[in-house]
MDTraj code that builds the backbone (N, CA, C; nanometers):
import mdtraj as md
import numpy as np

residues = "UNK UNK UNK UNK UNK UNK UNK UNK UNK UNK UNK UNK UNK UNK UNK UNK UNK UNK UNK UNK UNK UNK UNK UNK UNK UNK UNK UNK UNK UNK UNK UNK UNK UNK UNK UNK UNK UNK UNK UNK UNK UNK UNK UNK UNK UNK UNK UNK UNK UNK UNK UNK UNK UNK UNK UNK UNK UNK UNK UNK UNK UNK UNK UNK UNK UNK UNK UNK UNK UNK UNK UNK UNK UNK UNK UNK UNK UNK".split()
xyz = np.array([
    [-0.9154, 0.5652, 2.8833],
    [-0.9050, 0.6762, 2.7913],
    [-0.7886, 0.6560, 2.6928],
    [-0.6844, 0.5779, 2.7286],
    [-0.5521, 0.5871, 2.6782],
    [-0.5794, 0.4722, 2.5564],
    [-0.6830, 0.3716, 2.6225],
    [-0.6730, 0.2642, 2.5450],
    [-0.7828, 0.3461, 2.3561],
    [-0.8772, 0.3895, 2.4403],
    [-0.9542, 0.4259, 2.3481],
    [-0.8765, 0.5362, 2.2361],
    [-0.8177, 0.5998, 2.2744],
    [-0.7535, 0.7150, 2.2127],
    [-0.6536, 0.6351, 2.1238],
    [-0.6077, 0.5798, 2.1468],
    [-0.4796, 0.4595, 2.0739],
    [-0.5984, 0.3711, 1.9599],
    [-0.7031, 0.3058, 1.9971],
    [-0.8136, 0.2356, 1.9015],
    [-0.8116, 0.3420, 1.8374],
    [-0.8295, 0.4737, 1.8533],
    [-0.8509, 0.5684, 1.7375],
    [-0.7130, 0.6477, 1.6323],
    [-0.6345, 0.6570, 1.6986],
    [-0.5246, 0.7104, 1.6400],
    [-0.4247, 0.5909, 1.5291],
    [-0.4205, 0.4728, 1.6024],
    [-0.3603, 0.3294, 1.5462],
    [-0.3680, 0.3680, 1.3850],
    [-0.4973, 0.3271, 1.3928],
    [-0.5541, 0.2804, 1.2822],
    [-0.5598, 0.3921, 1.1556],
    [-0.5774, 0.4664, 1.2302],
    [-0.6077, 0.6199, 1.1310],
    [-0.4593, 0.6081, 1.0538],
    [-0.3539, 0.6142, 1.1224],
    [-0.2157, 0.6074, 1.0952],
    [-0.1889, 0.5219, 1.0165],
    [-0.2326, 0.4070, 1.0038],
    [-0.2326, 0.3114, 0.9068],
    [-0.3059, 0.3249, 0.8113],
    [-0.3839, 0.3936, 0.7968],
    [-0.4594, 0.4018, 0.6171],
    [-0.4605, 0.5635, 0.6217],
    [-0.3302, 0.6342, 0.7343],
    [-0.2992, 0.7440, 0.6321],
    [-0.1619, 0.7155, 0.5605],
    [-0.0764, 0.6173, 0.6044],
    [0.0215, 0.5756, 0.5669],
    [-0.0387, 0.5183, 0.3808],
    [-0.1391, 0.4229, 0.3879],
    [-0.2003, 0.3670, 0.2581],
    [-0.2105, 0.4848, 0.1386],
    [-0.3184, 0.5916, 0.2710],
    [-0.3856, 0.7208, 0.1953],
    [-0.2174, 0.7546, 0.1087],
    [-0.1497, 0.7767, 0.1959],
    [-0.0309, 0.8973, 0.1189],
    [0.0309, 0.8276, 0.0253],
    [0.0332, 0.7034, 0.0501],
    [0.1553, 0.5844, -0.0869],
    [0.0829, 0.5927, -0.1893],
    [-0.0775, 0.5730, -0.2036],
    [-0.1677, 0.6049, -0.3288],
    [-0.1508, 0.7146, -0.3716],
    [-0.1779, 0.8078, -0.2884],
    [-0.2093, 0.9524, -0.3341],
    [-0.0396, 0.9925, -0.4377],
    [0.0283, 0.9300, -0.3439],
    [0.2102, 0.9954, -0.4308],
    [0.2436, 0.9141, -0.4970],
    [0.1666, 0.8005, -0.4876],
    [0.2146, 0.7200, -0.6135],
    [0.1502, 0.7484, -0.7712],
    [0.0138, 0.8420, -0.7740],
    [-0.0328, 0.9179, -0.8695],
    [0.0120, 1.0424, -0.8879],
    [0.0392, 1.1174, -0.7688],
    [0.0562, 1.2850, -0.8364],
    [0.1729, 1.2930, -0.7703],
    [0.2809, 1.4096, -0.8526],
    [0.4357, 1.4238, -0.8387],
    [0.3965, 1.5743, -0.7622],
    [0.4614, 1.5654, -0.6169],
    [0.4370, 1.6779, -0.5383],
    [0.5089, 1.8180, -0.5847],
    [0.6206, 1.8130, -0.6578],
    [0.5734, 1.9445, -0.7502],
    [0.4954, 2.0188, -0.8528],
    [0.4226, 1.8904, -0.8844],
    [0.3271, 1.9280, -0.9184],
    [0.2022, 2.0117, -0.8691],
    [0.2139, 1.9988, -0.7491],
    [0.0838, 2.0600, -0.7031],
    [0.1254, 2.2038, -0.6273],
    [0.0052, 2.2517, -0.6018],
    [0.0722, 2.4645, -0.5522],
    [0.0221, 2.4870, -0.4105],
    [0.1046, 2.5256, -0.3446],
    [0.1363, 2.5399, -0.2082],
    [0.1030, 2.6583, -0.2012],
    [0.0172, 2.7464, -0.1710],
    [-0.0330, 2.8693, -0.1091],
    [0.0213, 2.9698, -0.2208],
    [-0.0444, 2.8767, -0.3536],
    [0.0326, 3.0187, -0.4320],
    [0.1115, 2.9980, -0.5568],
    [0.2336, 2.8840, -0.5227],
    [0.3521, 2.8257, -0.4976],
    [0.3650, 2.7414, -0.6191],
    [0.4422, 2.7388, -0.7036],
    [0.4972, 2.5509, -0.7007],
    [0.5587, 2.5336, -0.6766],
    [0.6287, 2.3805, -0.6136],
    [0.7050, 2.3543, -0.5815],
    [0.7601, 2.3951, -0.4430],
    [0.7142, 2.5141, -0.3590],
    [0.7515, 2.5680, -0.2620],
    [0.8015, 2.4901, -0.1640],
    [0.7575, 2.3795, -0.1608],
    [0.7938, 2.2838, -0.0581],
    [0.8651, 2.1661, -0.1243],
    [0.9773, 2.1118, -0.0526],
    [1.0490, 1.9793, -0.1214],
    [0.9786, 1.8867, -0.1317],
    [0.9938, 1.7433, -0.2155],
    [0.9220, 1.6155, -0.2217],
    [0.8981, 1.5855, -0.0563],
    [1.0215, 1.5674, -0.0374],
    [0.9963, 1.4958, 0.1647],
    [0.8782, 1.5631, 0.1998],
    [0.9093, 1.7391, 0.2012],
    [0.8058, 1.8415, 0.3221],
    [0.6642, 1.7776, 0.2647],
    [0.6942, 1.7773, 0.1300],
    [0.5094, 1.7206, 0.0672],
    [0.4856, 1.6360, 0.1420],
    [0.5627, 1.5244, 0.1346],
    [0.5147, 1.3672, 0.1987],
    [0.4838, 1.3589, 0.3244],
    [0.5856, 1.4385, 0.3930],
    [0.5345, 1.4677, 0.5567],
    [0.3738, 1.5354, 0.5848],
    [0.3865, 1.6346, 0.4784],
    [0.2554, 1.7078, 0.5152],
    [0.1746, 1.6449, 0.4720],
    [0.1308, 1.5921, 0.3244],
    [0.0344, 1.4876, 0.3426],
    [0.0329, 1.3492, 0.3952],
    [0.1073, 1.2957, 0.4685],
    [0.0754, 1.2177, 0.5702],
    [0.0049, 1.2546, 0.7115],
    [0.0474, 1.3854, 0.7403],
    [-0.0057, 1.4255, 0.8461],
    [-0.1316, 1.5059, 0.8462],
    [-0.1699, 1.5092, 0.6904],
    [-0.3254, 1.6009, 0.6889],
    [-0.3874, 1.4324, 0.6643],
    [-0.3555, 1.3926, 0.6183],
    [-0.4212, 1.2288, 0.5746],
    [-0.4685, 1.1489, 0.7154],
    [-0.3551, 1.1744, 0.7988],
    [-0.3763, 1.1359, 0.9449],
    [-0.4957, 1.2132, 1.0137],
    [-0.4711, 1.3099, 0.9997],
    [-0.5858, 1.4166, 1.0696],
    [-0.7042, 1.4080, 1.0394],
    [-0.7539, 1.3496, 0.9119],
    [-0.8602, 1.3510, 0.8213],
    [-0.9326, 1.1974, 0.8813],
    [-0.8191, 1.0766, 0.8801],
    [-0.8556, 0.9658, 0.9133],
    [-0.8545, 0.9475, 1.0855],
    [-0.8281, 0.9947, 1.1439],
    [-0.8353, 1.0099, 1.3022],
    [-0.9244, 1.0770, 1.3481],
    [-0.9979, 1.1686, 1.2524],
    [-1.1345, 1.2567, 1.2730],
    [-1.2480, 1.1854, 1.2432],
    [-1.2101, 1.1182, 1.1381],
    [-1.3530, 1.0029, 1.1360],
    [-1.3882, 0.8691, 1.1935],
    [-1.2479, 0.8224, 1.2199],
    [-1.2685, 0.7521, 1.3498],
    [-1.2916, 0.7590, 1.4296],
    [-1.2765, 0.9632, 1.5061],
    [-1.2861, 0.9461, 1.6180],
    [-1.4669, 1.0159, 1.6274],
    [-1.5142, 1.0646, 1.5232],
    [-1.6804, 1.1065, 1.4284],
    [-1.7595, 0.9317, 1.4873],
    [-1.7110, 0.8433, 1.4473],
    [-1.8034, 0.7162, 1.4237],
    [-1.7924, 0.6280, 1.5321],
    [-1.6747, 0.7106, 1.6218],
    [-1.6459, 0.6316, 1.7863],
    [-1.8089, 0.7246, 1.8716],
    [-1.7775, 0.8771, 1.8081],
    [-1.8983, 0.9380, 1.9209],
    [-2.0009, 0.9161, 1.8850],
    [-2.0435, 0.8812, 1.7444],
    [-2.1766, 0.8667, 1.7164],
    [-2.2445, 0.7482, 1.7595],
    [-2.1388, 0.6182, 1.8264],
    [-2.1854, 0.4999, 1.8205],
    [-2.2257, 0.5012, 2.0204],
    [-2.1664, 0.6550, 2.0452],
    [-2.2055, 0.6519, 2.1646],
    [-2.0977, 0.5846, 2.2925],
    [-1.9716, 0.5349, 2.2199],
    [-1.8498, 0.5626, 2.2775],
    [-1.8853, 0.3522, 2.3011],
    [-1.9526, 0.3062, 2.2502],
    [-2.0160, 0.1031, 2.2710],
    [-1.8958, 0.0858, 2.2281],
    [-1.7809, 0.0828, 2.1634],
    [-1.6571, 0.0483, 2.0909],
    [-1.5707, 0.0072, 2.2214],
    [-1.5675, 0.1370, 2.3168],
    [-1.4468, 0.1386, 2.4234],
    [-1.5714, 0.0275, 2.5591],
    [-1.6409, 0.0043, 2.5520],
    [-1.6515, -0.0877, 2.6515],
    [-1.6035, -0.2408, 2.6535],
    [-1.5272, -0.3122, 2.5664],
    [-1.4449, -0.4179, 2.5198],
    [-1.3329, -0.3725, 2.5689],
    [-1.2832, -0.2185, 2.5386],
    [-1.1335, -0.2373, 2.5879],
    [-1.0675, -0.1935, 2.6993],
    [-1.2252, -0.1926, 2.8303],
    [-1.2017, -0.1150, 2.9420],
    [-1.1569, -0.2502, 3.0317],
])
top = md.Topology()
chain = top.add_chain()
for i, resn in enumerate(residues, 1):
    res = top.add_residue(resn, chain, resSeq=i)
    for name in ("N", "CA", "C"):
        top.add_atom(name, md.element.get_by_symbol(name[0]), res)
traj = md.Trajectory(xyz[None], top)
């Protein structure tokens, strides 16, 4: 379980790390509106938070295309 859960999380983490350097390397996070907001949140809080919705997004579809395949992925890493 530990191994499989790690095949899924790894990776996600790594092209949310990609996801967020693209994404902030185009748009300036005060630029964009926070519940309302501009600016409400500092550059960092931006970067944290979209790394961690970027993560969530990419760890959901990894972990979408692990169940659909019927879980055949984790029998290599049992």
């Amino acid at each position: 379980m530990t191994k499989t859960l790690m095949s899924i999380l790894w990776p996600a983490f790594l092209v949310a790390g990609v996801a967020d350097g693209l994404f902030f390397s185009a748009i300036d996070p005060h630029d964009l509106h926070w519940f309302g907001e501009v600016g409400a949140v500092s550059r960092q809080g931006a970067y944290t938070l979209g790394f961690f919705f970027f993560w969530a997004i990419c760890a959901l579809s990894a972990a979408l295309s692990f169940w659909l395949s019927g879980g055949r992925g984790a029998a290599s890493l049992r």
